[in-house]
PDB file as gemmi writes it, atoms N, CA and C in Angstrom:
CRYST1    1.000    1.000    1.000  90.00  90.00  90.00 P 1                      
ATOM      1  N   UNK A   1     -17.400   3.897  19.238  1.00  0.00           N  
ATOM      2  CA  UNK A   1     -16.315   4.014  18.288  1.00  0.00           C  
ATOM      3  C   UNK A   1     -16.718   4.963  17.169  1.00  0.00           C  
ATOM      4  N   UNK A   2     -16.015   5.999  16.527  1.00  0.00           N  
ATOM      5  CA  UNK A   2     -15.783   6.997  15.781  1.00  0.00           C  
ATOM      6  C   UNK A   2     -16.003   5.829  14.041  1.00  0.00           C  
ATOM      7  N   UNK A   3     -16.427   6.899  13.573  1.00  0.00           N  
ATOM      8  CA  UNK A   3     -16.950   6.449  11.930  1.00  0.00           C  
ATOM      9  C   UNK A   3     -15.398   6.359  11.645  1.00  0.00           C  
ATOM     10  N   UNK A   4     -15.438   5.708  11.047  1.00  0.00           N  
ATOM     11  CA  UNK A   4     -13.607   5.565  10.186  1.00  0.00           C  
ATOM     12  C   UNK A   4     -13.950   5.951   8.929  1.00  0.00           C  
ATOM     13  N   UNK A   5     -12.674   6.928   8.780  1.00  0.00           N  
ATOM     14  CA  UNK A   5     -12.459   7.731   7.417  1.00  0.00           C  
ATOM     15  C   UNK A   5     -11.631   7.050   6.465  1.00  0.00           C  
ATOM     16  N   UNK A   6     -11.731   7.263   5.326  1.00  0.00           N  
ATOM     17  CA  UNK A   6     -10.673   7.060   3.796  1.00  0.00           C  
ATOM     18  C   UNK A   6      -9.689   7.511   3.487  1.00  0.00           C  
ATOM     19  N   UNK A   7      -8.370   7.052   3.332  1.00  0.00           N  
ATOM     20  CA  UNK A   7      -7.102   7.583   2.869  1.00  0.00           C  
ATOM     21  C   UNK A   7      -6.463   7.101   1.698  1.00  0.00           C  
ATOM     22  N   UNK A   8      -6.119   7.743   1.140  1.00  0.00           N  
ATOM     23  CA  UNK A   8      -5.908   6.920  -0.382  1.00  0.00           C  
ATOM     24  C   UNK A   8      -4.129   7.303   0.087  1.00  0.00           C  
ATOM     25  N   UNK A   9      -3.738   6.137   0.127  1.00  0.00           N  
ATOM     26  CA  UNK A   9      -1.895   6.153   0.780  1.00  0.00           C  
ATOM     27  C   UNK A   9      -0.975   5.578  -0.940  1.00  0.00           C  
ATOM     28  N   UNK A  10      -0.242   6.752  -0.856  1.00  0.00           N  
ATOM     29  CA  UNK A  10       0.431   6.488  -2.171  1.00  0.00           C  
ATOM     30  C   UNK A  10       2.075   6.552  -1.479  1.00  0.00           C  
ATOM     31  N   UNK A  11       3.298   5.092  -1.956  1.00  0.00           N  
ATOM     32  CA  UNK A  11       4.062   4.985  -1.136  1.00  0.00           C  
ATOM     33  C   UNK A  11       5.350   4.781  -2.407  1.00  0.00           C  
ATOM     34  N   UNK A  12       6.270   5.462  -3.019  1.00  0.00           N  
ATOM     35  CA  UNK A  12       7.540   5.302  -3.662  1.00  0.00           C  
ATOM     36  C   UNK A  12       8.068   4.050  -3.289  1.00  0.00           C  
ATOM     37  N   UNK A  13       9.012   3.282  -4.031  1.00  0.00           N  
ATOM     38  CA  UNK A  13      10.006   2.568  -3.608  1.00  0.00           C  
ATOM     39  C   UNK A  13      11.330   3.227  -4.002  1.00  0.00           C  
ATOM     40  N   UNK A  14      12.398   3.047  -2.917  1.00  0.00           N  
ATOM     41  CA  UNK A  14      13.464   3.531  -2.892  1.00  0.00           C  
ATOM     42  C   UNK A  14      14.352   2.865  -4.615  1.00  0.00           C  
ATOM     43  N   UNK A  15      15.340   3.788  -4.979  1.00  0.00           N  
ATOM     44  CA  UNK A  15      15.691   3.257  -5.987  1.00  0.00           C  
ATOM     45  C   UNK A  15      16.508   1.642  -5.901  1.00  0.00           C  
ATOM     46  N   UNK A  16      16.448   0.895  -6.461  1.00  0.00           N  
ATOM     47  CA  UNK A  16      17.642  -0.227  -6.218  1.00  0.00           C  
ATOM     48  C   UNK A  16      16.503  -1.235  -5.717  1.00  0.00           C  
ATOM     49  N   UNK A  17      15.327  -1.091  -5.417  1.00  0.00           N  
ATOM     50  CA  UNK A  17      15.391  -2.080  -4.049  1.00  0.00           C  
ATOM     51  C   UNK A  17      14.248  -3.055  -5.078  1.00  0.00           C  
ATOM     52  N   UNK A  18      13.703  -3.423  -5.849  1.00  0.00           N  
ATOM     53  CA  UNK A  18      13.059  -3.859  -6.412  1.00  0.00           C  
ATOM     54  C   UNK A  18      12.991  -5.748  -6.027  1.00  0.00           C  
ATOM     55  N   UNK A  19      14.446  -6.152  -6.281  1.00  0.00           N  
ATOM     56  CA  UNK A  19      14.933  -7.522  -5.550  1.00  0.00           C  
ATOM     57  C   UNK A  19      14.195  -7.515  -4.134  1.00  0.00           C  
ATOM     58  N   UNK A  20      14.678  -7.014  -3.065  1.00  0.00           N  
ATOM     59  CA  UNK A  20      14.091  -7.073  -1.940  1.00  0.00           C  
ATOM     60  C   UNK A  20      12.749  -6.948  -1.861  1.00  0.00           C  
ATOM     61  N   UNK A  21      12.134  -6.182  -2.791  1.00  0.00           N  
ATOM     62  CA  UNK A  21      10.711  -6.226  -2.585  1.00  0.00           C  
ATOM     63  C   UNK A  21      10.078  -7.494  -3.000  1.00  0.00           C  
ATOM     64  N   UNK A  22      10.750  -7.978  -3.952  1.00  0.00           N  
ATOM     65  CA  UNK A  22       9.972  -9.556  -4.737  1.00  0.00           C  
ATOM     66  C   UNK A  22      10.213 -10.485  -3.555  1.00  0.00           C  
ATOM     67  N   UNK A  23      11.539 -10.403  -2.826  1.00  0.00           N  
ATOM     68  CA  UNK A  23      11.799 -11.419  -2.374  1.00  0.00           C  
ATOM     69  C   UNK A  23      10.901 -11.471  -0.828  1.00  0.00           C  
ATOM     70  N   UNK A  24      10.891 -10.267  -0.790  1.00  0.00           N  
ATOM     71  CA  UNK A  24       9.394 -10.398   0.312  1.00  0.00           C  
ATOM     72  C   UNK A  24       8.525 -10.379   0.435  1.00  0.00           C  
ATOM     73  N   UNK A  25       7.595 -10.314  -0.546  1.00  0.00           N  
ATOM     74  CA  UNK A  25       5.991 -10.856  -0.989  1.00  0.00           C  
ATOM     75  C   UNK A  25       5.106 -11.161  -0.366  1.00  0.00           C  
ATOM     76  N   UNK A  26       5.741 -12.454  -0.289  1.00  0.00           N  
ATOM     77  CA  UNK A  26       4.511 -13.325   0.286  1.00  0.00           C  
ATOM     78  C   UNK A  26       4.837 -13.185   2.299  1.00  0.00           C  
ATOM     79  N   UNK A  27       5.285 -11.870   2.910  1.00  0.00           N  
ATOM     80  CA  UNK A  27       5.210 -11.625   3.574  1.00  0.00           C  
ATOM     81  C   UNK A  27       4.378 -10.217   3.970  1.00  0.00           C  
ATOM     82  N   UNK A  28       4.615  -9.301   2.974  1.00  0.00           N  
ATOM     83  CA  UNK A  28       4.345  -8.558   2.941  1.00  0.00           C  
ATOM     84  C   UNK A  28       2.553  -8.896   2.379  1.00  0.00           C  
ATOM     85  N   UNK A  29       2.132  -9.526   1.698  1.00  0.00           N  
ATOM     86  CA  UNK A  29       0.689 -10.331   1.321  1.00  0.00           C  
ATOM     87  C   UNK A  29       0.440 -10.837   2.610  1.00  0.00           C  
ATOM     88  N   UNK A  30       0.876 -11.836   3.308  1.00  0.00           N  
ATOM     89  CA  UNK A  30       0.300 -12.526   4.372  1.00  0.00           C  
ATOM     90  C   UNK A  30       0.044 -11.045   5.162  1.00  0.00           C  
ATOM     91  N   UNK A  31       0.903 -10.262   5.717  1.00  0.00           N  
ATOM     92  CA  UNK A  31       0.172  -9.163   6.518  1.00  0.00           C  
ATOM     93  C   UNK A  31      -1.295  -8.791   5.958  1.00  0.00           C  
ATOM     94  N   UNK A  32      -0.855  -8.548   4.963  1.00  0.00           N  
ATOM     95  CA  UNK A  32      -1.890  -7.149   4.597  1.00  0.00           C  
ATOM     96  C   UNK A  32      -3.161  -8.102   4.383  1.00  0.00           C  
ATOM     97  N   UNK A  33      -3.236  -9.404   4.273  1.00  0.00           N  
ATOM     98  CA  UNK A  33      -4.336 -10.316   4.221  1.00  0.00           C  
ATOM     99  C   UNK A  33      -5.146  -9.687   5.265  1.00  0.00           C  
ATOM    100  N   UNK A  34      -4.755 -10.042   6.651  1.00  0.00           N  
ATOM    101  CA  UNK A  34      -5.519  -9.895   7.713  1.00  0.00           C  
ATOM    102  C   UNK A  34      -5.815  -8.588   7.715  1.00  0.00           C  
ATOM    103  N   UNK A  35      -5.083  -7.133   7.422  1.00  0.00           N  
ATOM    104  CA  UNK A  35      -6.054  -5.837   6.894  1.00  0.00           C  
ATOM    105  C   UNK A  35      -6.838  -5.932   6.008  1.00  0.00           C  
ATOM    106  N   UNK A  36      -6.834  -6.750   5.290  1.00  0.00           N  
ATOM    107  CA  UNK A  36      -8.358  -6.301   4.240  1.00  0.00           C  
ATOM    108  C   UNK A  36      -9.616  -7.411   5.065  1.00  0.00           C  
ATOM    109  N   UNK A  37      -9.389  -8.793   5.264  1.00  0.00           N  
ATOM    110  CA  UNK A  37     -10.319  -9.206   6.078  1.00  0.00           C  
ATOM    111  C   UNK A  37     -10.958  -8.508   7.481  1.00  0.00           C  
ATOM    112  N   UNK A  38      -9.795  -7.638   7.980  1.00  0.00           N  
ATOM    113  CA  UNK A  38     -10.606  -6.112   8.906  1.00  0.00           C  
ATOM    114  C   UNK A  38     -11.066  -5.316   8.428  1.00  0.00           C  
ATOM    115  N   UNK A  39     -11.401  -5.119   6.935  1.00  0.00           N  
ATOM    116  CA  UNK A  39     -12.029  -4.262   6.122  1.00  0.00           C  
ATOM    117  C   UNK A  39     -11.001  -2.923   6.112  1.00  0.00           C  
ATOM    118  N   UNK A  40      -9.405  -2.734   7.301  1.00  0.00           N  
ATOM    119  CA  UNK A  40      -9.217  -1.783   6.792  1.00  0.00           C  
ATOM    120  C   UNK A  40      -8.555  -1.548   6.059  1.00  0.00           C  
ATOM    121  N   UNK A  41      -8.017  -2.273   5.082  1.00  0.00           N  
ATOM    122  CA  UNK A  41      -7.203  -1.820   3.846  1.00  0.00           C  
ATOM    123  C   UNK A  41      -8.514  -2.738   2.910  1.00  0.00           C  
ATOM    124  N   UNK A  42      -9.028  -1.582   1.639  1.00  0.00           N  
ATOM    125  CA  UNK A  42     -10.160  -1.954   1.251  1.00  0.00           C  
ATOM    126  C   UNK A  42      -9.572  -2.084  -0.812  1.00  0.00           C  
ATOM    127  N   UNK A  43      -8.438  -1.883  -0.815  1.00  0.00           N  
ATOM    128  CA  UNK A  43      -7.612  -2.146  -2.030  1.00  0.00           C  
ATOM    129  C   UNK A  43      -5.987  -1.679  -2.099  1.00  0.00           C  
ATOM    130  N   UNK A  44      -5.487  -2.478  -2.553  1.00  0.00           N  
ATOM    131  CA  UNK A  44      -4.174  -2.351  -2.368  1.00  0.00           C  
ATOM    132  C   UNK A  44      -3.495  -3.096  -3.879  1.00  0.00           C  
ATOM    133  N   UNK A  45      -2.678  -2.699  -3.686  1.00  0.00           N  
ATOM    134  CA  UNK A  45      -1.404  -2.925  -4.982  1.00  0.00           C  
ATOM    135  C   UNK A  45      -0.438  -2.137  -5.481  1.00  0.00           C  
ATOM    136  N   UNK A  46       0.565  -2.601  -6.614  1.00  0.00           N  
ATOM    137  CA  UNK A  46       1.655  -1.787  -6.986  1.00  0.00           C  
ATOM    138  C   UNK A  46       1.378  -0.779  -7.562  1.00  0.00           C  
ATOM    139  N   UNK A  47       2.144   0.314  -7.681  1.00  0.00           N  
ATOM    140  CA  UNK A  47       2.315   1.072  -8.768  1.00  0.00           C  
ATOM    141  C   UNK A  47       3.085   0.848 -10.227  1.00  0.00           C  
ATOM    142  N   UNK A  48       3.075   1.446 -10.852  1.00  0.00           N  
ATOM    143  CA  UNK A  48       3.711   1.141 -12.039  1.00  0.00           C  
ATOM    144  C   UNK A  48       4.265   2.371 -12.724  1.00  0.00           C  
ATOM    145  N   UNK A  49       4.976   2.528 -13.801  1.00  0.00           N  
ATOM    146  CA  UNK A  49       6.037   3.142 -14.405  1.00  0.00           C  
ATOM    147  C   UNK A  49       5.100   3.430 -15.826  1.00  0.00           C  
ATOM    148  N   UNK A  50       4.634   2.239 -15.599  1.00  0.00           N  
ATOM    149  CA  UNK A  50       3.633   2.181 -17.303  1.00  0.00           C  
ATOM    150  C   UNK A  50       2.686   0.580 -17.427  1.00  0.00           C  
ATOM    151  N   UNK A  51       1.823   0.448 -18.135  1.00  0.00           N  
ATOM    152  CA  UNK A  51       0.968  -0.838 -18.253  1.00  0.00           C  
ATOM    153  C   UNK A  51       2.742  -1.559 -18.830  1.00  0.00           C  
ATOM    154  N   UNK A  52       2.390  -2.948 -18.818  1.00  0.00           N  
ATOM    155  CA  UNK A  52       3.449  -3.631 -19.792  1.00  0.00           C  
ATOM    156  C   UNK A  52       2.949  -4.244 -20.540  1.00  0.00           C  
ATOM    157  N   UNK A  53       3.531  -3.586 -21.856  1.00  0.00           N  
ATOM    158  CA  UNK A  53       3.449  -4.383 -23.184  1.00  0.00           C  
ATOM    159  C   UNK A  53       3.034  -5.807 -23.068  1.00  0.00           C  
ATOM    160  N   UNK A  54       2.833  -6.408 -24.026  1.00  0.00           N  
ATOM    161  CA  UNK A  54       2.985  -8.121 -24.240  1.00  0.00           C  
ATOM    162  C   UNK A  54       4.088  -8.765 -23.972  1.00  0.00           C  
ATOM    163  N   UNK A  55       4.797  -9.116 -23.149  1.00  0.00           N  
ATOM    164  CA  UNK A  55       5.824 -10.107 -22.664  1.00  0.00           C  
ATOM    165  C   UNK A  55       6.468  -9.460 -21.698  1.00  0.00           C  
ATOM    166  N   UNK A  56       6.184  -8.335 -21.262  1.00  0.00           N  
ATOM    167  CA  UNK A  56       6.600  -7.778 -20.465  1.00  0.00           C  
ATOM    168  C   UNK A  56       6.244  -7.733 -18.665  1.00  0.00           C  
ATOM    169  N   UNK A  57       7.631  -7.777 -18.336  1.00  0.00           N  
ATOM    170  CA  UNK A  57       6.826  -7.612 -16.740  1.00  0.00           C  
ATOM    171  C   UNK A  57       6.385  -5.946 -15.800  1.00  0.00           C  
ATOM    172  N   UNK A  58       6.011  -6.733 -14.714  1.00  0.00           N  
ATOM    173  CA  UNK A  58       5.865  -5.155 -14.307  1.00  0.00           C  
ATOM    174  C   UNK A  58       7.035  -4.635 -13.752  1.00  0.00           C  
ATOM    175  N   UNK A  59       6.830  -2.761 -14.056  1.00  0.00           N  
ATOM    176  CA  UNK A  59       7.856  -1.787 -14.051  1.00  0.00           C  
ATOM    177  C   UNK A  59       6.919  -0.975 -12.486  1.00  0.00           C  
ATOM    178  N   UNK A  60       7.316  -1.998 -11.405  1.00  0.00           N  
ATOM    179  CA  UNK A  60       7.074  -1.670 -10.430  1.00  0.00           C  
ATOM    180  C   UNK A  60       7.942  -0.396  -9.637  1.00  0.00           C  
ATOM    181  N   UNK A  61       7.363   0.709  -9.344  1.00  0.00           N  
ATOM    182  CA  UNK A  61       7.578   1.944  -8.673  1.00  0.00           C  
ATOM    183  C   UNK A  61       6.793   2.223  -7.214  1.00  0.00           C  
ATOM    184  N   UNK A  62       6.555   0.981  -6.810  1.00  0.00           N  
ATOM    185  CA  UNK A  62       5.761   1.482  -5.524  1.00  0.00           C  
ATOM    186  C   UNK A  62       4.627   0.770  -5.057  1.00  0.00           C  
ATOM    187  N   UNK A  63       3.471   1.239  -3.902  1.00  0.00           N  
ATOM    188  CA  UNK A  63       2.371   1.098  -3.649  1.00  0.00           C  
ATOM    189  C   UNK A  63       1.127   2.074  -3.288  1.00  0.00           C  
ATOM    190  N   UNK A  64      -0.030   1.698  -3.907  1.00  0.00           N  
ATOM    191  CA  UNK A  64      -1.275   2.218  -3.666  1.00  0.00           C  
ATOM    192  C   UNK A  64      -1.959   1.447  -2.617  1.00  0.00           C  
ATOM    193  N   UNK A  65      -2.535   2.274  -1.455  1.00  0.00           N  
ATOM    194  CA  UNK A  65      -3.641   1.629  -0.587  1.00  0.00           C  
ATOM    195  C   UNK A  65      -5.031   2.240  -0.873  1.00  0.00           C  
ATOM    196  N   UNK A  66      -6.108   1.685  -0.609  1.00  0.00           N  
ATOM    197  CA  UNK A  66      -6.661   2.542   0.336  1.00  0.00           C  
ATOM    198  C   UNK A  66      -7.123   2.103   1.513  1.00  0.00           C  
ATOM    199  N   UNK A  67      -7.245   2.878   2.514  1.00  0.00           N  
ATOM    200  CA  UNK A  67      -6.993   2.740   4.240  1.00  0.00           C  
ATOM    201  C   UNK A  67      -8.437   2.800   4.407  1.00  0.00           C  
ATOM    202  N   UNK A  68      -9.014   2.426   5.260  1.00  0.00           N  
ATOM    203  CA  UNK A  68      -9.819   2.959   6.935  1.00  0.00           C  
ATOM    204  C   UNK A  68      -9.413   2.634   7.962  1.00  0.00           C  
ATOM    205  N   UNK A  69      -9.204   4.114   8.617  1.00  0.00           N  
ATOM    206  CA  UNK A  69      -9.165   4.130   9.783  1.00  0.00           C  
ATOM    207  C   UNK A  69      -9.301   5.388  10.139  1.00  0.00           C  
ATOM    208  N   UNK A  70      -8.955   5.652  11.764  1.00  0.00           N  
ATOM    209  CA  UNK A  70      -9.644   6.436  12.387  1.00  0.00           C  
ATOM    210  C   UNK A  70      -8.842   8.042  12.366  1.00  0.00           C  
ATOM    211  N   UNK A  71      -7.518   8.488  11.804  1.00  0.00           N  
ATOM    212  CA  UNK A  71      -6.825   9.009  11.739  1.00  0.00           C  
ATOM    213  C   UNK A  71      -5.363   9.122  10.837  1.00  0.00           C  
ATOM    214  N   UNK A  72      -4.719   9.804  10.472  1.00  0.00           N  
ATOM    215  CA  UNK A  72      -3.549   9.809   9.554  1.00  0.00           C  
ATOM    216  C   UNK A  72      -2.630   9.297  10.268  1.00  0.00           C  
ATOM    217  N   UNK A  73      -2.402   9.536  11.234  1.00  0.00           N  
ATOM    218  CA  UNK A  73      -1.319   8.885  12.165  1.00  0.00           C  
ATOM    219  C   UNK A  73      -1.367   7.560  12.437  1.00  0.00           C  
ATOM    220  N   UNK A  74      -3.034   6.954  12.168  1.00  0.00           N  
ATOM    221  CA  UNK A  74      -3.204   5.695  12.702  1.00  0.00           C  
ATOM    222  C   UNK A  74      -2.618   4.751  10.990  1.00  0.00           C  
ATOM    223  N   UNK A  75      -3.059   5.310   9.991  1.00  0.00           N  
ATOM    224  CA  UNK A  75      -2.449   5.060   8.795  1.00  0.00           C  
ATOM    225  C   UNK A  75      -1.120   4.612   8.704  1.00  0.00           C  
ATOM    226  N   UNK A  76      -0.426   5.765   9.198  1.00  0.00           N  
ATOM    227  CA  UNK A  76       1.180   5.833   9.020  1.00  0.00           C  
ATOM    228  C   UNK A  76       1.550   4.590   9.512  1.00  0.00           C  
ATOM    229  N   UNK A  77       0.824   4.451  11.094  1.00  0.00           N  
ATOM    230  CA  UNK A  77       1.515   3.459  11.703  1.00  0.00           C  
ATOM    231  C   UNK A  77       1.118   2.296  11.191  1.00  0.00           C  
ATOM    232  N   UNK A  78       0.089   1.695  10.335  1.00  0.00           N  
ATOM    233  CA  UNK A  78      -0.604   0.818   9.784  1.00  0.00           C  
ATOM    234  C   UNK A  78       0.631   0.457   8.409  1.00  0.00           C  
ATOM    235  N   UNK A  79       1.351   2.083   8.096  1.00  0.00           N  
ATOM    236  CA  UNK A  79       2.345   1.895   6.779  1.00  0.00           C  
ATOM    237  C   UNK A  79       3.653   1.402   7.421  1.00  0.00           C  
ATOM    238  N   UNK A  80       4.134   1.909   8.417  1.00  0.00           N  
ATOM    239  CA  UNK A  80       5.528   1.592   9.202  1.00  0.00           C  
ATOM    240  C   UNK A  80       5.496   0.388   9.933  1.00  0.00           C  
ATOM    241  N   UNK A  81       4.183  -0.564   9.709  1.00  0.00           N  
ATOM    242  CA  UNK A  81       4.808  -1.751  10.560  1.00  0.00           C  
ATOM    243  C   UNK A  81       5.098  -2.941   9.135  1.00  0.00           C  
ATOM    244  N   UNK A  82       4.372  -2.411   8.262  1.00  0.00           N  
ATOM    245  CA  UNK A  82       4.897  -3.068   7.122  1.00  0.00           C  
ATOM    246  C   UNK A  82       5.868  -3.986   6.753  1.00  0.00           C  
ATOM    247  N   UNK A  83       6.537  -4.884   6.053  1.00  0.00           N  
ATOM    248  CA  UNK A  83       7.619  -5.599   5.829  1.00  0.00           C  
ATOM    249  C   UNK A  83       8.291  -4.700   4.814  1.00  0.00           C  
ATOM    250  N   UNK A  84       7.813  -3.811   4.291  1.00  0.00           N  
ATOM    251  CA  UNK A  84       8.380  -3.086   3.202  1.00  0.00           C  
ATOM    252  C   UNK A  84       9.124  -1.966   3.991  1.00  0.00           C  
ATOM    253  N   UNK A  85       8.164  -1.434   4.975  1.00  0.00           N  
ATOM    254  CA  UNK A  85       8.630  -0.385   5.760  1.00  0.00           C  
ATOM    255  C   UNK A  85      10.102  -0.718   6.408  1.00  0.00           C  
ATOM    256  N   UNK A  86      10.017  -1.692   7.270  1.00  0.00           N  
ATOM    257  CA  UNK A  86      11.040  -2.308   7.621  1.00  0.00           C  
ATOM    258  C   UNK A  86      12.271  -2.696   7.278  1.00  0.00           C  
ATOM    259  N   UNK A  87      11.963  -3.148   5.865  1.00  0.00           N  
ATOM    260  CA  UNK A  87      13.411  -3.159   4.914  1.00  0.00           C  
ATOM    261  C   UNK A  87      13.915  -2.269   4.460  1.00  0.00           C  
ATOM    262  N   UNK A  88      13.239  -1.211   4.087  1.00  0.00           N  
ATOM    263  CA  UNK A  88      13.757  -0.221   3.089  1.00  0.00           C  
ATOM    264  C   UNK A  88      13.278   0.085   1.969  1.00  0.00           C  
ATOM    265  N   UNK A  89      12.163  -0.950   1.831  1.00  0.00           N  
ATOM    266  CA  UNK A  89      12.173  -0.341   0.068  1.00  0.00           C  
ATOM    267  C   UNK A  89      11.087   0.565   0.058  1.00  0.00           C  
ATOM    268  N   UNK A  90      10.213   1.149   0.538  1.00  0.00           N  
ATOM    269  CA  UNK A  90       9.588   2.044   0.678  1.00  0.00           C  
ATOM    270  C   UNK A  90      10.475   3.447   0.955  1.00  0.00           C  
ATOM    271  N   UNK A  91       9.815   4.712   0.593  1.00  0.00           N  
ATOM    272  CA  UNK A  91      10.200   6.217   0.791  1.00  0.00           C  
ATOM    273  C   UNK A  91       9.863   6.657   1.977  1.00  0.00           C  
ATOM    274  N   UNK A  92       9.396   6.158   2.911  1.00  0.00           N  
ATOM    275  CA  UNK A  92       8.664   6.962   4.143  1.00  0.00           C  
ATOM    276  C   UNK A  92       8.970   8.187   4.433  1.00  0.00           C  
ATOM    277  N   UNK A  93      10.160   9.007   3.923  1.00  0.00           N  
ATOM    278  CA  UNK A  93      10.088  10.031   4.222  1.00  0.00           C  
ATOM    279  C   UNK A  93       9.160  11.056   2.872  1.00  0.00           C  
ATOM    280  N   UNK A  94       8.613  10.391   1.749  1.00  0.00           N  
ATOM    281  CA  UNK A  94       7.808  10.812   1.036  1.00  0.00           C  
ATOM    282  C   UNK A  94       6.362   9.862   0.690  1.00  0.00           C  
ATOM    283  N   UNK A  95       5.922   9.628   1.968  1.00  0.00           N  
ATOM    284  CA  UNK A  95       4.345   8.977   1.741  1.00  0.00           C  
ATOM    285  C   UNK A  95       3.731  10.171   1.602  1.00  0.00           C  
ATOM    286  N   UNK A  96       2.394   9.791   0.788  1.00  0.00           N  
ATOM    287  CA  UNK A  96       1.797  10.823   0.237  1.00  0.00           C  
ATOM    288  C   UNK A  96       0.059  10.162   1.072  1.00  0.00           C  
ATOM    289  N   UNK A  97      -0.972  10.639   2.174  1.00  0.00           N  
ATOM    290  CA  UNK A  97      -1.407  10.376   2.724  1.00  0.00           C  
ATOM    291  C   UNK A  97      -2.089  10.906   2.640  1.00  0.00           C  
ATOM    292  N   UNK A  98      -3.872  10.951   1.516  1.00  0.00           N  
ATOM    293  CA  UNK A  98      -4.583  12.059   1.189  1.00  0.00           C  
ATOM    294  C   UNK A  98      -6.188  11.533   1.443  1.00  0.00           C  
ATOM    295  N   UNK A  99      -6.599  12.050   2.349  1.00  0.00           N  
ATOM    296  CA  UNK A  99      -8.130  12.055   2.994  1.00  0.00           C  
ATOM    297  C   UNK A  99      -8.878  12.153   1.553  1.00  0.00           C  
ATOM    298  N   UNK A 100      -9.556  10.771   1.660  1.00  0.00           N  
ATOM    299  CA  UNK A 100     -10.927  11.143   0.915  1.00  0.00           C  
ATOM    300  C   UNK A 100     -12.159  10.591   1.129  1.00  0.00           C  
ATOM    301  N   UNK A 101     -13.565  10.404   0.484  1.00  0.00           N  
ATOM    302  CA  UNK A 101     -14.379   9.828   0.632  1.00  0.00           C  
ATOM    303  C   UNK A 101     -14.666   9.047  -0.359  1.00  0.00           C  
ATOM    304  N   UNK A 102     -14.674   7.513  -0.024  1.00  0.00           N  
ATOM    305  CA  UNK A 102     -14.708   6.365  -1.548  1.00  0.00           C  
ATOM    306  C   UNK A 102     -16.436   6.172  -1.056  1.00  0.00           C  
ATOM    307  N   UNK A 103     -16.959   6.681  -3.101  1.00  0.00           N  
ATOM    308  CA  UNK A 103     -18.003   6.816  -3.279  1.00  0.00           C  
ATOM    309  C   UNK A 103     -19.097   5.176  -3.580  1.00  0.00           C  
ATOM    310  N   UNK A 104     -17.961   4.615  -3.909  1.00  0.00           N  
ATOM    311  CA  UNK A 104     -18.030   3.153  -4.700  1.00  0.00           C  
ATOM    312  C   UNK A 104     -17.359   2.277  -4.154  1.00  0.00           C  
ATOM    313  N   UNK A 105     -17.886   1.334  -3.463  1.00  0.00           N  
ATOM    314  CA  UNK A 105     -17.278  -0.432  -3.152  1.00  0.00           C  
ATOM    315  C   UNK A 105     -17.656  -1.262  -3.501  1.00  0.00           C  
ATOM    316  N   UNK A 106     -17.202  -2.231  -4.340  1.00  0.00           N  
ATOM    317  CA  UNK A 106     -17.581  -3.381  -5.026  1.00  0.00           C  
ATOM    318  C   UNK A 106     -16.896  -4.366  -4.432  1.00  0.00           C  
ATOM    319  N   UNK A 107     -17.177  -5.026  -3.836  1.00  0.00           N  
ATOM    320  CA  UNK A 107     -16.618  -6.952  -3.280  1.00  0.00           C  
ATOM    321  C   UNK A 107     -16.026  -7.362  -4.423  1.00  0.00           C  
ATOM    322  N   UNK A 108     -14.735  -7.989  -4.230  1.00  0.00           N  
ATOM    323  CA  UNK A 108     -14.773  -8.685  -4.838  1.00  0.00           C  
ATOM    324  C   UNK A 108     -15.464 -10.245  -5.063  1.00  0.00           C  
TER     325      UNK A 108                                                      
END                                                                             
């Protein structure tokens, strides 16, 4: 088996869809559980609009990964089976899918 490479996957949410994304969560979490216990999603979470103030919630715009695996295509398909992918609230026609090498891993 081939060394697996780093992708730092940056993913929009469509406008409007913010509801649908909350309301699927803890589906979209239960997946991605079993990718990080395969080591290949090695951090993940939202994007944001801005930190939020004190009482404020988050001004969610999206998601950050980062991937291993063996190819960009293998990524994509790792992004399109998604629950997000599936509904809509993701951009897929503007994922942003950029090869790198992560210098630093810390366990949590």
């Amino acid at each position: 088996m081939s060394q697996l490479n780093d992708f730092l996957v940056q993913i929009t949410d469509k406008p409007g869809m913010l509801s649908t994304r909350v309301s699927n969560v803890q589906a979209h979490m239960a997946r991605l559980k079993g990718l990080v216990e395969s080591d290949t999603i090695v951090m993940s979470g939202p994007t944001l609009t801005a930190h939020p103030k004190a009482g404020e919630g988050l001004a969610i715009n999206g998601s950050a990964w980062l991937v291993r695996a063996n190819s960009e295509e293998e990524v994509r398909a790792i992004v399109a089976d998604d629950i997000y992918a599936k509904l809509g609230v993701w951009d897929l026609d503007n994922v942003t899918i950029t090869p790198m090498k992560c210098a630093v891993r810390k366990p949590l």
